[in-house]
C-alpha positions, 0 to 999 in steps of 0.5 A, a space after each residue: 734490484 730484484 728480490 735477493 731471494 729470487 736466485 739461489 746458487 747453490 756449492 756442493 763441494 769444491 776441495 775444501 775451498 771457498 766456492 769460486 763456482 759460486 762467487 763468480 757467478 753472484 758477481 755476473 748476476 750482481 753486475 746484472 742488478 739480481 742479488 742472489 742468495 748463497 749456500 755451500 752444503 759443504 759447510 753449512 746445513 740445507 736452508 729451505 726457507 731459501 729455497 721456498 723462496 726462489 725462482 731459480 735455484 743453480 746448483 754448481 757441479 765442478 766435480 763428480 762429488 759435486 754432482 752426487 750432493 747436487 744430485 741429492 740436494 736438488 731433490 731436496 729443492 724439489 720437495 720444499 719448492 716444486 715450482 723452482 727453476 733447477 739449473 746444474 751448471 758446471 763440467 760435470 752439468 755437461 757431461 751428465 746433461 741427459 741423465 739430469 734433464 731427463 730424469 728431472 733432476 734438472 730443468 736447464 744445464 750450463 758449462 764452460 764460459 757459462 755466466 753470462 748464460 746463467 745471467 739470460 737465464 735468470 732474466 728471462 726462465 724459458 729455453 736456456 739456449 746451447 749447454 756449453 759456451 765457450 765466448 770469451 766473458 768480461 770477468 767482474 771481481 768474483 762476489 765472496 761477502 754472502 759466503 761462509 768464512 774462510 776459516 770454514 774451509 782448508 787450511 794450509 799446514 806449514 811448519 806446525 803451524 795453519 794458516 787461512 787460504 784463499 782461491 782464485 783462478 787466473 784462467 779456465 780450461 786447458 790447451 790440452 787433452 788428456 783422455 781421462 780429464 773432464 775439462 777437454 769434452 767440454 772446452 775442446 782444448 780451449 783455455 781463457 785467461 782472466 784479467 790480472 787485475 780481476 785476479 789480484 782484485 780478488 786476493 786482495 778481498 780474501 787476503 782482507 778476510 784473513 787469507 795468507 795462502 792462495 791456491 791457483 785453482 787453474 787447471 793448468 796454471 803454466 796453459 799461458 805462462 806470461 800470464 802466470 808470471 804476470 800474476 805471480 809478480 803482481 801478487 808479490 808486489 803487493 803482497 810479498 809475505 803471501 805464499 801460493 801454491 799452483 797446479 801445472 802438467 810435468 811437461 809444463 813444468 820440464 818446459 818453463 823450468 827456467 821460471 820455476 825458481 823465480 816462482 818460489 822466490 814469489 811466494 810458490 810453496 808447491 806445485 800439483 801435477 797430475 802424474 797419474 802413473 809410472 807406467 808409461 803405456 798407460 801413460 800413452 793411452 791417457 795422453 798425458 804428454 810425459 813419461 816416467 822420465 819426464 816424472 823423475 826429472 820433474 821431481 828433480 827440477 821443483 826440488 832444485 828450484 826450492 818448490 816442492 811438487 805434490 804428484 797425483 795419481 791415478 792408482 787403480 787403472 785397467 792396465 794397473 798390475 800388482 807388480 806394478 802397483 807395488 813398484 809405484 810404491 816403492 817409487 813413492 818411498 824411494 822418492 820422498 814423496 809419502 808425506 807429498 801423497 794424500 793417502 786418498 790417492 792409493 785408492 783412487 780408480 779411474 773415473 770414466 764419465 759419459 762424454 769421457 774422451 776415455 770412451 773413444 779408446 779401443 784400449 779402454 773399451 774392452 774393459 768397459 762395462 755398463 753406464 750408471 746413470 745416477 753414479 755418473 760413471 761406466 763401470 769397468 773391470 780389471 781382468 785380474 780380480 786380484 786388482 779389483 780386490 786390492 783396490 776395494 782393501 785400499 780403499 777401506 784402509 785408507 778411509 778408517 785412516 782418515 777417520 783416525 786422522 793418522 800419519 800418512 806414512 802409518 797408512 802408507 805401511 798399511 797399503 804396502 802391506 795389502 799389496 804384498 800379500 795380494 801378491 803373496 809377497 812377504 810385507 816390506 819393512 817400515 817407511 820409517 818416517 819419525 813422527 815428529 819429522 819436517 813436513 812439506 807444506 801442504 792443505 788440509 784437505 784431502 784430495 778428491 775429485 
């Protein structure tokens, strides 16, 4: 064994969640004979003493806010060990790679099927090779014991009560190639499944820790549905009290809608998709593969089957109009769906990072603007200020409402209030939702990406 203090993985955020992009790589590398040391700075303070003492710190960056606190973290490596090898590695790694290596805020980048990348690199310091990798990999059981308690991370909250929550991935990448999503630069529209057995192996350490939820941190759980199925009749065999919760696309789920009840019969709670709009030309330019039909009849079909569905979205576009954005929220009321919607979602604005597929469609180009290198996304502008404005509004309600931790539907009054007199339109009564109402299962954390 080499010294555990030689490598570093370092996790930055990752939605609440126990790191799985940080116990899938100590697990590669104890395979190899390392063991790494572990921090996740989204749960626990800078170590410095573990970064003087290692020779490659990796810092993983699944999402934009990752790379941000990576960003920040990695100048802090530098300051407390300048020698240090900094590998970023993540999809966010790839698609930022330029601004990182050359600015020094990395020496090496990785992506995609990069563990065993990641385990060379460790073995030998010098050239790391091509950035992305997409071979398939010999997945060992991901290595959890040197990270923080699951108590540490989301909960989920049912029926007045919290239970602990575990993650696991069943696969990685996507078959498809919505021009918005990260993941299809990278993966080209490649998905890569996991053994069931590496799978249910690794519930059963976090269901030993306490874990009596399981989130499929899949992008798209429904990519190999055989294989989901598997795994979900697997993991109710064993553990028939445990409940899940999955992300799936709504033609995914409008195509596999004979299996949607037998999945709630395994433990399925709800189920994510990333609706994104109503309006289906926006809808087109993102290539999502569904409508504003395909959208209401999925929200028909989950709620048949007994699941209940947790639409995201992407509020803010530069083809979003007021009459729009208001129209959604009515949408949102009329659906049921305030107490399925994180406040945090009627702010979000579309993220365009480099190597976006976004960057190749005319329509989003004429709206695009300059690169910021160190904010890791293009600025664009809505041809209506009053779009922009109302955005920036949302954005502010919504973060002192998070502050107060109060009930998502004060906050949705408080949106729809904003966008009425954006619109110079009267305020719409109260969603008039009881504070003591029934609410669908749900995590603790907010959404964000």
């Amino acid at each position: 064994m080499t010294d555990p203090g030689e490598i570093l993985l370092v996790a930055c955020y990752e939605l609440g969640h126990q790191p799985l992009s940080v116990a899938w790589p100590a697990a590669f590398l104890e395979r190899a004979g390392f063991r790494p040391a572990v921090m996740d700075l989204s749960v626990e303070p800078f170590d410095a003493d573990k970064v003087r003492r290692a020779r490659l710190v990796a810092v993983a960056v699944p999402m934009h806010t990752a790379l941000r606190l990576g960003v920040a973290a990695a100048a802090r490596v530098r300051a407390a060990n300048p020698d240090a090898h900094i590998c970023f590695y993540g999809l966010y790694a790839a698609l930022n790679a330029e601004y990182l290596t050359s600015q020094g805020h990395a020496d090496s980048v990785l992506a995609g099927e990069l563990e065993d990348a990641l385990v060379a690199l460790a073995r030998r310091l010098a050239d790391p090779g091509p950035r992305v990798r997409l071979a398939r990999l010999d997945f060992p059981v991901p290595a959890r014991a040197a990270l923080p308690a699951l108590k540490k991370y989301a909960h989920l909250d049912r029926e007045g009560a919290s239970h602990l929550v575990g993650y696991v991935e069943a696969s990685r990448g996507c078959k498809h190639g919505c021009r918005h999503c990260p993941i299809p630069p990278v993966y080209g529209r490649r998905f890569f499944v996991v053994p069931p057995e590496v799978v249910l192996a690794d519930v059963r350490q976090q269901v030993t820790a306490g874990a009596a939820h399981v989130t499929f941190g899949d992008p798209d759980f429904l990519n190999g549905p055989r294989h989901a199925l598997a795994v979900a009749r697997a993991l109710h065999a064993e553990f028939p009290a445990l409940t899940f919760d999955f992300t799936a696309k709504i033609e995914h789920l409008l195509r596999e809608r004979a299996h949607l009840a037998e999945l709630a019969a395994l433990g399925a709670l709800f189920v994510v998709s990333a609706a994104e709009s109503l309006d289906d030309a926006v809808l087109a330019i993102l290539d999502k593969g569904h409508t504003r039909a395909d959208i209401e009849t999925a929200l028909a079909v989950t709620r048949a089957a007994g699941l209940s569905l947790r639409p995201t979205w992407v509020a803010f576009t530069p083809w979003t109009t007021l009459a729009g954005y208001r129209a959604w929220l009515d949408f949102i009321a009329t659906e049921g769906l305030v107490d399925a919607t994180d406040p945090v979602q009627y702010a979000l604005r579309l993220l365009v990072p480099p190597g976006s597929w976004l960057l190749q469609e005319p329509a989003m180009r004429r709206h695009l603007g300059r690169l910021v290198p160190d904010g890791f996304h293009y600025e664009w502008t809505h041809p209506d200020p009053r779009v922009d404005a109302l955005q920036a509004d949302v954005a502010a309600v919504v973060a002192a409402g998070a502050d107060r931790r109060e009930d998502a539907a004060l906050g949705f009054d408080r949106v729809r209030a904003l966008v009425a007199a954006a619109a110079g339109a009267p305020a719409p009564a109260s969603v008039g939702l009881a504070p003591d109402r029934r609410r669908p299962p749900r995590l603790s954390e907010p959404w964000f990406c």
